[in-house]
C-alpha positions as CSV (number, residue, x, y, z in Angstrom):
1,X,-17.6,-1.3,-16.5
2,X,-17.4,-2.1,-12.9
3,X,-14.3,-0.8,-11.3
4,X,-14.9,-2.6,-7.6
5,X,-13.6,-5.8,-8.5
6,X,-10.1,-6.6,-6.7
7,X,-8.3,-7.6,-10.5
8,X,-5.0,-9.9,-8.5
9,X,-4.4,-11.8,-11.1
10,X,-2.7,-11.4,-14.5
11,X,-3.5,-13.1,-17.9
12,X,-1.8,-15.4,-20.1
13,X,-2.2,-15.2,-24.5
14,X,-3.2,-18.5,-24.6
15,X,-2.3,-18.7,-28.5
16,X,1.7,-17.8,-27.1
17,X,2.3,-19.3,-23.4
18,X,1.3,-22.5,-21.7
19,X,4.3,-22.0,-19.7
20,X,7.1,-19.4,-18.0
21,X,8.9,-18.2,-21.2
22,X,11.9,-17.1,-20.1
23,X,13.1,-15.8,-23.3
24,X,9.6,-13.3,-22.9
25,X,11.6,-10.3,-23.2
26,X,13.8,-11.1,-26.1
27,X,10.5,-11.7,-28.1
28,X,8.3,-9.7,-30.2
29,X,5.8,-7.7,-28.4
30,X,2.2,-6.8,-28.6
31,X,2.8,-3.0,-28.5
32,X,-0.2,-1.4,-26.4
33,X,-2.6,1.3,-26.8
34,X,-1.2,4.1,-24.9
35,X,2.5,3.7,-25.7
36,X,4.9,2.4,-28.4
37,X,8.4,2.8,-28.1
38,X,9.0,6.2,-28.9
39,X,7.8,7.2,-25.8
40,X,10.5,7.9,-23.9
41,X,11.7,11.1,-21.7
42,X,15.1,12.8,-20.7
43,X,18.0,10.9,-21.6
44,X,17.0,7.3,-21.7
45,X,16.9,7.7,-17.2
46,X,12.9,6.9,-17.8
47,X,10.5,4.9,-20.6
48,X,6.8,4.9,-21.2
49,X,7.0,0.9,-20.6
50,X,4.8,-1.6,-23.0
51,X,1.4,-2.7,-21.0
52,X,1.4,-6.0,-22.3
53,X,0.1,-9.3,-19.9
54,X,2.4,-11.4,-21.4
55,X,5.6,-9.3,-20.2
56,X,4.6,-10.4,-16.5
57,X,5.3,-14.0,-16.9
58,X,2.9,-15.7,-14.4
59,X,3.3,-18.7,-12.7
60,X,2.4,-22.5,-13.9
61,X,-0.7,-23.6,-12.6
62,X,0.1,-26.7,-11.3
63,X,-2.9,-28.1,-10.0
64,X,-5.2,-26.6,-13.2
65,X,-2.2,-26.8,-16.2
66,X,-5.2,-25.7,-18.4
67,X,-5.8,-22.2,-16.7
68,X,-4.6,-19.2,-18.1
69,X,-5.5,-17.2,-15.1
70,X,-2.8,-17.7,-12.0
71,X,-2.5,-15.2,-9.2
72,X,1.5,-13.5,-9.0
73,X,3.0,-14.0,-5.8
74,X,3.3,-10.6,-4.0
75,X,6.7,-10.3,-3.8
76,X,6.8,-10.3,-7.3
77,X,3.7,-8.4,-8.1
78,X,4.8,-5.4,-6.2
79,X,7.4,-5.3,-8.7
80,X,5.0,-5.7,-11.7
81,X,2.8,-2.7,-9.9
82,X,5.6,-0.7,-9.8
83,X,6.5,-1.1,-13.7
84,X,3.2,0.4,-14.7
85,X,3.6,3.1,-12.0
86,X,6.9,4.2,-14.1
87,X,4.7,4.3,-17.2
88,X,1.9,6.3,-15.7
89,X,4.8,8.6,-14.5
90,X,6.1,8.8,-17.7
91,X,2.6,9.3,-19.6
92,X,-0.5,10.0,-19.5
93,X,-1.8,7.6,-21.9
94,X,-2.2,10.3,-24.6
95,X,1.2,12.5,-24.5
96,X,4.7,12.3,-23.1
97,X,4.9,14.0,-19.2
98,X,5.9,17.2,-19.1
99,X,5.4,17.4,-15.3
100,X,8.8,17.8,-13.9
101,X,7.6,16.6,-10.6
102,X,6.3,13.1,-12.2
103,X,9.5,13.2,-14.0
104,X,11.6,13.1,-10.6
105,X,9.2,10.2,-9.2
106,X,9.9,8.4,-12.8
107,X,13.6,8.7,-12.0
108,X,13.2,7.3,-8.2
109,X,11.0,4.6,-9.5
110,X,13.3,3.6,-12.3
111,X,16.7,3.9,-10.0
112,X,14.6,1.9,-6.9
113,X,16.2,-1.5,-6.5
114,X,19.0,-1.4,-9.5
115,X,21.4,0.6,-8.2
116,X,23.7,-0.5,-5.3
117,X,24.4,0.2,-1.8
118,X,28.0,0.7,-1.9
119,X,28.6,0.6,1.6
120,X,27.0,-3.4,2.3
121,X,29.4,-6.1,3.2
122,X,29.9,-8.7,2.0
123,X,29.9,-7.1,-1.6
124,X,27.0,-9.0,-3.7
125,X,23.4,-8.8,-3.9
126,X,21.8,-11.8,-2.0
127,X,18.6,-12.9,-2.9
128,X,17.0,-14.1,0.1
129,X,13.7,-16.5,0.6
130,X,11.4,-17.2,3.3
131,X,9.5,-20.0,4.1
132,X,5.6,-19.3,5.8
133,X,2.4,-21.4,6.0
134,X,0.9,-19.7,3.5
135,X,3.8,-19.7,0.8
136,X,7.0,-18.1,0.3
137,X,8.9,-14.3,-0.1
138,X,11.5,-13.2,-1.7
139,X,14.0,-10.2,-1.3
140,X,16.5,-8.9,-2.4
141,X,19.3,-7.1,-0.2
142,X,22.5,-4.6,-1.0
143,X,20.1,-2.6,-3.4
144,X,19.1,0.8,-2.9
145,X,15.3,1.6,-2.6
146,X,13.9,4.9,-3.8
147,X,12.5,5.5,-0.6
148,X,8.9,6.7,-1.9
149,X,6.6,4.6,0.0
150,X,3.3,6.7,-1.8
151,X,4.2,5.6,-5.4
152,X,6.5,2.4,-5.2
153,X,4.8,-0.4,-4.3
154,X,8.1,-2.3,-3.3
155,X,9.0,0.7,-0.6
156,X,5.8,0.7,0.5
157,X,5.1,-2.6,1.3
158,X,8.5,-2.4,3.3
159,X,7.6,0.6,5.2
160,X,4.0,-0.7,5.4
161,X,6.1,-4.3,7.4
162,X,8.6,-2.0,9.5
163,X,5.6,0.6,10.8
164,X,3.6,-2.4,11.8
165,X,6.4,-4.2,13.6
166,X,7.1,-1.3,15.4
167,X,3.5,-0.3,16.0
168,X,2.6,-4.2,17.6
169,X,5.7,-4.3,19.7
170,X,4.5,-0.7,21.0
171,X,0.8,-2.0,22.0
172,X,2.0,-5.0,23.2
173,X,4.5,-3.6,25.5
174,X,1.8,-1.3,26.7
175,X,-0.6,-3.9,27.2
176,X,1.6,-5.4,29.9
177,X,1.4,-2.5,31.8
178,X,-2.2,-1.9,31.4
179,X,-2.7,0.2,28.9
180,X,-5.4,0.5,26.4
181,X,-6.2,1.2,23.0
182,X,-8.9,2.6,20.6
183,X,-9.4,3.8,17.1
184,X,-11.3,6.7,15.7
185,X,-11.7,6.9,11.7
186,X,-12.0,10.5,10.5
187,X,-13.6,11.1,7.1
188,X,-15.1,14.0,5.2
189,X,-17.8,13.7,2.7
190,X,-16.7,13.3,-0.7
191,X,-18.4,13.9,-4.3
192,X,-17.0,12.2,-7.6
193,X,-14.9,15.2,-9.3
194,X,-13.4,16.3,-6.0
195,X,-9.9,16.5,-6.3
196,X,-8.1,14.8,-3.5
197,X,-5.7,17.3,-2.4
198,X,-8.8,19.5,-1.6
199,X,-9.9,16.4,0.3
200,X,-6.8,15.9,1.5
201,X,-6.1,19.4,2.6
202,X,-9.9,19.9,4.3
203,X,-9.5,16.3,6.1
204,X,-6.0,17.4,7.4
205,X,-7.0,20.9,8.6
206,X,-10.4,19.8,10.7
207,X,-7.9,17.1,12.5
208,X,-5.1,19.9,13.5
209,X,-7.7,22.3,14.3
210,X,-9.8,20.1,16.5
211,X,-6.4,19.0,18.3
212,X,-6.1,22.8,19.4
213,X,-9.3,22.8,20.8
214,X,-10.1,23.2,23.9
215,X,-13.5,20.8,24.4
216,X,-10.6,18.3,22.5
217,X,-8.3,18.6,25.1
218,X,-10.5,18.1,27.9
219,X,-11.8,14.9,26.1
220,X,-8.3,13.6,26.0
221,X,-8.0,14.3,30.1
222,X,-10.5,12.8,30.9
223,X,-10.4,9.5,29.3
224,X,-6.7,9.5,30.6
225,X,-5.7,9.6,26.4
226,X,-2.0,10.3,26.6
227,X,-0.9,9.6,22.7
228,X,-2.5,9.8,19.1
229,X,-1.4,8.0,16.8
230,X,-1.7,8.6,12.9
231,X,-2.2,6.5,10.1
232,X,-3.3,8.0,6.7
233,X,-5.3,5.9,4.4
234,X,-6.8,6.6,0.6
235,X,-9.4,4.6,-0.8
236,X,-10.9,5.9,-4.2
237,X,-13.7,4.7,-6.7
238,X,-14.9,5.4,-10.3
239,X,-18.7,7.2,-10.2
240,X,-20.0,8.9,-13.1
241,X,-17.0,8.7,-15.5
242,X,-15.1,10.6,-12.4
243,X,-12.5,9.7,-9.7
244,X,-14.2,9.3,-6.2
245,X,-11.5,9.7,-3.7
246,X,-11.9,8.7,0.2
247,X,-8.8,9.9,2.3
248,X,-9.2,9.8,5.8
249,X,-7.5,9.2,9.0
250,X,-7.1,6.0,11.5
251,X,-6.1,7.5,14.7
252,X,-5.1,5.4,17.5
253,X,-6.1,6.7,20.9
254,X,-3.8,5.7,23.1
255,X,-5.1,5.5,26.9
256,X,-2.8,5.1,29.8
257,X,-5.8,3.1,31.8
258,X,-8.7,1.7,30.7
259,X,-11.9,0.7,32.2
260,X,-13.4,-2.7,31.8
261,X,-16.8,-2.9,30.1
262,X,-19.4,-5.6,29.2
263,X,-20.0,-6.2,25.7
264,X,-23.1,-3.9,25.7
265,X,-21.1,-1.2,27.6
266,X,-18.4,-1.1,25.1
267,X,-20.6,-0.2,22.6
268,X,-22.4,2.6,24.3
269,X,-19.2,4.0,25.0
270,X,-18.3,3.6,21.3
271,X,-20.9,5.5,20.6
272,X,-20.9,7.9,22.9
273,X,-17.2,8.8,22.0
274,X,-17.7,8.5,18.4
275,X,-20.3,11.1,18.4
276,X,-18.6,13.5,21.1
277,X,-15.9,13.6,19.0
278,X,-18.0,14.1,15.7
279,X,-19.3,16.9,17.4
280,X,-16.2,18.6,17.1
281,X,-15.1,17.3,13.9
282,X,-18.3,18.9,12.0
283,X,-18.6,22.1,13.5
284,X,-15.1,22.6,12.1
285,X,-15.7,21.0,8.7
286,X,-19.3,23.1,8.5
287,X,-18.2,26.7,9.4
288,X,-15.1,26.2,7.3
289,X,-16.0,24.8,4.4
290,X,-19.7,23.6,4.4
291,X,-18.9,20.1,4.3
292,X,-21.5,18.3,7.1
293,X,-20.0,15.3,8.6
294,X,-22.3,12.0,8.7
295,X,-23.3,12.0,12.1
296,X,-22.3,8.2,13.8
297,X,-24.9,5.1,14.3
298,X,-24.8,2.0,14.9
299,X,-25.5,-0.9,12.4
300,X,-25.3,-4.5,13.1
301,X,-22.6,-6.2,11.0
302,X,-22.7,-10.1,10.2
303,X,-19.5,-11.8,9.8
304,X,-19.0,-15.4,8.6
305,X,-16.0,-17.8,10.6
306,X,-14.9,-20.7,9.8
307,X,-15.2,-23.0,13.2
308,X,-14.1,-26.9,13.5
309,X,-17.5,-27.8,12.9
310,X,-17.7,-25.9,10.1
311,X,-19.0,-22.5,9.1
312,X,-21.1,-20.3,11.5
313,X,-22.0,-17.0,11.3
314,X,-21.8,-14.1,14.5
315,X,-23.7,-10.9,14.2
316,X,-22.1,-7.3,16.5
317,X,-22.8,-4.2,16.3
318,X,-20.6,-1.7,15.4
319,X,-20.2,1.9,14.7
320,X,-20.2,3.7,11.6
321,X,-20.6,7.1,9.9
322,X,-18.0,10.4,9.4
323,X,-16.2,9.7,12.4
324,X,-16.3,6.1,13.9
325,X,-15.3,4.6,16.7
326,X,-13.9,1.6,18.2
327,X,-12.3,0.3,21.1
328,X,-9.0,-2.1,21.7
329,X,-10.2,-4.9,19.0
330,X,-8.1,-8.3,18.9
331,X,-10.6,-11.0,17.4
332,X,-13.7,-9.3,16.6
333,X,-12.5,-5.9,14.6
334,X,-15.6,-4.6,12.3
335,X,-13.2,-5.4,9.4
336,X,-10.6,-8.4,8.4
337,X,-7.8,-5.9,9.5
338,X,-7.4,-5.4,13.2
339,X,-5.7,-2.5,14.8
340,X,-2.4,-2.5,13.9
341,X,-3.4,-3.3,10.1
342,X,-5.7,-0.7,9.7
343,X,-3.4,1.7,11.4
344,X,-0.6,0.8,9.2
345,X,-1.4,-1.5,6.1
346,X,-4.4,0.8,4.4
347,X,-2.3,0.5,1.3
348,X,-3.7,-3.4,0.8
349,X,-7.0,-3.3,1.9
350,X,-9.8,-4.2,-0.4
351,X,-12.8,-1.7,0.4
352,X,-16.3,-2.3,-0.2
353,X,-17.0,-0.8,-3.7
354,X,-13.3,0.6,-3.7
355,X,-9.9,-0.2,-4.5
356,X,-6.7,1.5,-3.3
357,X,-4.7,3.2,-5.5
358,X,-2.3,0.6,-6.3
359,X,-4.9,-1.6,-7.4
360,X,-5.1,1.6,-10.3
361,X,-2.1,0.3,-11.6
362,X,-3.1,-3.4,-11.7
363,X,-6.4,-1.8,-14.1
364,X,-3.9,0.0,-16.2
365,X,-2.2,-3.9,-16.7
366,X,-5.2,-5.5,-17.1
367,X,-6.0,-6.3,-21.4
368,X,-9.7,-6.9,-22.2
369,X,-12.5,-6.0,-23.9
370,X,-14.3,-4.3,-21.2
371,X,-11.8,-1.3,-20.9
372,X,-11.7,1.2,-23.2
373,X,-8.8,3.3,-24.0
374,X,-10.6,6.4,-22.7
375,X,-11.4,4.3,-19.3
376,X,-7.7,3.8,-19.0
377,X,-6.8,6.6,-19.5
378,X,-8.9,8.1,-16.6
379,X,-7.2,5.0,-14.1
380,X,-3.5,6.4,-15.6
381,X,-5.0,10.4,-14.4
382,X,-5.9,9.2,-11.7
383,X,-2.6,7.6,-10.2
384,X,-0.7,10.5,-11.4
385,X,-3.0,13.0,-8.9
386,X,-2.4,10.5,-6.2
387,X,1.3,10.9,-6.6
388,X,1.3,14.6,-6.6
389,X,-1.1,14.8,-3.7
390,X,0.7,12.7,-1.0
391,X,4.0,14.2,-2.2
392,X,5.3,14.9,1.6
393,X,2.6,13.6,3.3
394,X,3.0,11.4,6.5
395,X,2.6,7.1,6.0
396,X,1.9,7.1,9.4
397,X,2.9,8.9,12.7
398,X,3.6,7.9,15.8
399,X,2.4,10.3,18.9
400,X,4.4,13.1,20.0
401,X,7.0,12.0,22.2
402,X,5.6,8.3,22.3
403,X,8.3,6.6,21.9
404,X,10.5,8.1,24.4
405,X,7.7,7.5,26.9
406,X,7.8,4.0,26.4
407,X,11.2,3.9,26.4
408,X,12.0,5.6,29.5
409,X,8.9,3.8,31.5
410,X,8.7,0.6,30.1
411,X,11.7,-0.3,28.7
412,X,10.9,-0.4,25.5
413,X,13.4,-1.7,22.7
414,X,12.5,1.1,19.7
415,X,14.3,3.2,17.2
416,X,11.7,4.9,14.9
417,X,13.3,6.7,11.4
418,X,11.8,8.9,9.2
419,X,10.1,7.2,6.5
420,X,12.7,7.1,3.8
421,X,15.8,6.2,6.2
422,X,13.8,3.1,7.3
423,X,13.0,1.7,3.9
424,X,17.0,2.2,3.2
425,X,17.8,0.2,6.6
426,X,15.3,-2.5,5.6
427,X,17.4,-5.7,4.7
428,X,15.1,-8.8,4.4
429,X,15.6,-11.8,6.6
430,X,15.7,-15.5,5.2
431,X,18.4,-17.6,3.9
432,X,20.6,-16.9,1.0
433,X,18.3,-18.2,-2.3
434,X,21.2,-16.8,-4.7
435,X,24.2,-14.4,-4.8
436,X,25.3,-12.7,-7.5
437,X,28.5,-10.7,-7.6
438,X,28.3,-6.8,-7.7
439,X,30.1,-6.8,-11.5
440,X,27.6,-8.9,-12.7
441,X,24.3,-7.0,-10.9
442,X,26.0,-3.5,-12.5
443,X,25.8,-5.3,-16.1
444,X,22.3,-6.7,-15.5
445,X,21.1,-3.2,-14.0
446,X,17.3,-4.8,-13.8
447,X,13.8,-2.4,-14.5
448,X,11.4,-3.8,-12.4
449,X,9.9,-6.5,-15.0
450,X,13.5,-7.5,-14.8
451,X,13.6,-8.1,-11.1
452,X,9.4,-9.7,-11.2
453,X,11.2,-12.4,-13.2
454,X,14.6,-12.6,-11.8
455,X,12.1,-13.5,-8.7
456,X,10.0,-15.9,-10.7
457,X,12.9,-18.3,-11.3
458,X,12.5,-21.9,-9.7
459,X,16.3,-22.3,-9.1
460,X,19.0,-20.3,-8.3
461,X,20.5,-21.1,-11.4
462,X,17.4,-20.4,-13.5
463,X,18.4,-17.2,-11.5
464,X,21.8,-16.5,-12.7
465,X,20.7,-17.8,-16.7
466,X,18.4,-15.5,-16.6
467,X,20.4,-12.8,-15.7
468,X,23.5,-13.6,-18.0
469,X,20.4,-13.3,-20.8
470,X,19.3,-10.0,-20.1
471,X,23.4,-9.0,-19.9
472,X,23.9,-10.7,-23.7
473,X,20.8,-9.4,-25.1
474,X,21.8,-5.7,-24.4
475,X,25.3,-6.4,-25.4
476,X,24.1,-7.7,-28.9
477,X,21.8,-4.2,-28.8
């Protein structure tokens, strides 16, 4: 079975929809291999949901009526993500949780986005759209979010938006006044059957060690570095019948003055900073805990573009290894993130021969015949460690008294929250889609298959129908 392949899209019984049913819920259902409907824990507050592709409700095809494969709109699959993450909270494909830590994140999960912010004004819940290029959002404000950017895929895309605002405005104010920026990638060597707070734990420990170093601090001083900034990233893979989990760190060096360099000078120094700072890296990770980091090289990377003449292809060298390294990128980063993506968005990026771990739960979804229950099982495990693991762990930090540097030097217009408080300050801009009044949101009190259709509606008054179905349907219950 190959686990690499990025699975975005959901699928259609053909024999049952050829269109959006909206009366999907109030239908009979194919009941799934790892729950039925007795699986439910503590007073109702959390249920081992059905994993059935025709609860998602994709889109119509327009331009192919006859496919049964249609890719869900993120602001809506987000929503469908964070459905199964309840179930995988709730079991673990064989047994009810007993875990009274999953059992809490089950809670936060299931209360993320139906209950309301009592203090917003006016008093509704707007559903609000935007319009881009590339398609459209939607969001929905005067809810309260649960605030656990590791596990909900709604809060995290949210604080994945506000980090990254905040992080471009910083580096572009700082480019103004000269300032430069790099990015080191710290990783540790990692065998399938490692469990990833041991990775986790090992990976954080060389970084706050090295920090206190004094060959570190030197470094630092000399190459006028006056912030680091931290993102934390987890990639993970199936080898062997075993999780494969790759954590590591993208940490922005922030210089106050950097030196221009020619294209072949910008690599030396890559180089010559990647391995100086290796240097440090693996004597901690060897001594401590045997681990040898992969010393850095360089390896020429072709990338293809698409030009007004067509396609072309451009060939740069770049560096790569246990700890890489690379300078201020706008155009021509190694990957299709750039800085401030990498630094801040880790949570959607496709890997080569990975997936991050909310891909897991669009595996757990996905109903064919080349996943076995056992299989599934192991995907279900899996996201249960990762929840468990970053329990308290940073989405990303900004440097040590950064901000108030900026602020005080270059006027810069910033108010950084811990992660949680942010998500809850979030409200989406756009213009009003639909409004429903407070009375009527209590009744409908959407789970998160709810809301992934509530979004799915064409008009607002498919909207509000929709709604006023779910409310009669649980009144006739």
């Amino acid at each position: 079975m190959n686990y690499t392949k990025n699975l975005t899209s959901c699928k259609h019984n053909p024999q049952t929809f050829n269109t959006i049913d909206k009366n999907a819920f109030d239908s009979s259902r194919s009941i799934s291999l790892l729950a039925t409907k007795e699986n439910r824990v503590g007073n109702g507050e959390s249920e081992a949901s059905l994993l059935v592709n025709t609860e998602v409700c994709c889109r119509k095809v327009e331009k192919s009526p006859k496919s049964w494969e249609s890719e869900l709109p993120n602001y809506v699959k987000k929503f469908v993500r964070k459905h199964t993450a309840v179930y995988c909270m709730t079991t673990d494909g064989t047994k009810l949780n007993e875990d009274k830590t999953l059992r809490k994140f089950s809670t936060r999960l299931v209360s993320c986005n139906s209950k309301i912010n009592d203090f917003i004004e006016p008093k509704s819940i707007d559903i609000k759209e935007q319009t881009f290029e590339n398609g459209k959002s939607r969001h929905i404000n005067g809810t309260i979010k649960c605030g656990s950017p590791w596990i909900c895929p709604s809060c995290s895309a949210t604080l994945s938006m506000t980090r990254g605002e905040q992080l471009k405005h910083m580096v572009e104010c700082g480019r103004e006044y000269g300032r430069g920026y790099g990015m080191a990638v710290l990783t540790v060597k990692h065998k399938p059957g490692d469990t990833l707070k041991h990775l986790q734990d090992v990976l954080t420990d060389i970084w706050r060690t090295a920090r206190t170093r004094t060959a570190f601090r030197n470094f630092l001083k000399r190459e006028n570095i006056r912030f680091s900034h931290r993102g934390y990233e987890i990639m993970a893979s199936i080898k062997n019948n075993k999780p494969d989990w790759h954590p590591h760190y993208n940490i922005i060096f922030d210089y106050d003055k950097i030196a221009d360099m020619t294209a072949e000078e910008k690599i030396r120094y890559e180089l010559k900073t990647a391995t100086f700072l290796w240097s440090i890296f693996n004597d901690i990770s060897t001594k401590k805990y045997g681990i040898e980091l992969k010393k850095p090289f360089l390896e020429e990377v072709t990338k293809q573009y698409q030009g007004k003449e067509g396609i072309f292809y451009k060939s740069h060298l770049q560096v790569k290894g246990g700890v890489s390294f690379n300078l201020d990128f706008v155009e021509e980063y190694t990957t299709k993130f750039g800085l401030i993506e990498e630094a801040t968005a880790g949570m959607y990026k496709s890997g080569n021969g990975s997936f991050h771990p909310f891909q897991i739960l669009d595996m757990i979804r996905k109903e064919d015949e080349t996943m076995t229950k056992k299989e599934k099982i192991l995907l279900i495990q899996m996201f249960r460690e990762y929840a468990l693991a970053t329990k308290g762990k940073s989405f990303f930090t900004f440097g040590r008294g950064s901000v108030k540097y900026y602020q005080d030097n270059y006027d810069l217009d910033l108010q950084v929250l811990d992660d949680e408080t942010e998500i809850q300050n979030r409200e989406a801009q756009g213009e009003i889609f639909y409004s429903v009044e407070l009375k009527l949101w209590k009744l409908f009190k959407p789970n998160s298959l709810e809301v992934a259709t509530l979004l799915l509606q064409d008009t607002s008054q498919d909207m509000e129908n929709y709604i006023l179905q779910i409310i009669n349907k649980r009144l006739k219950e």
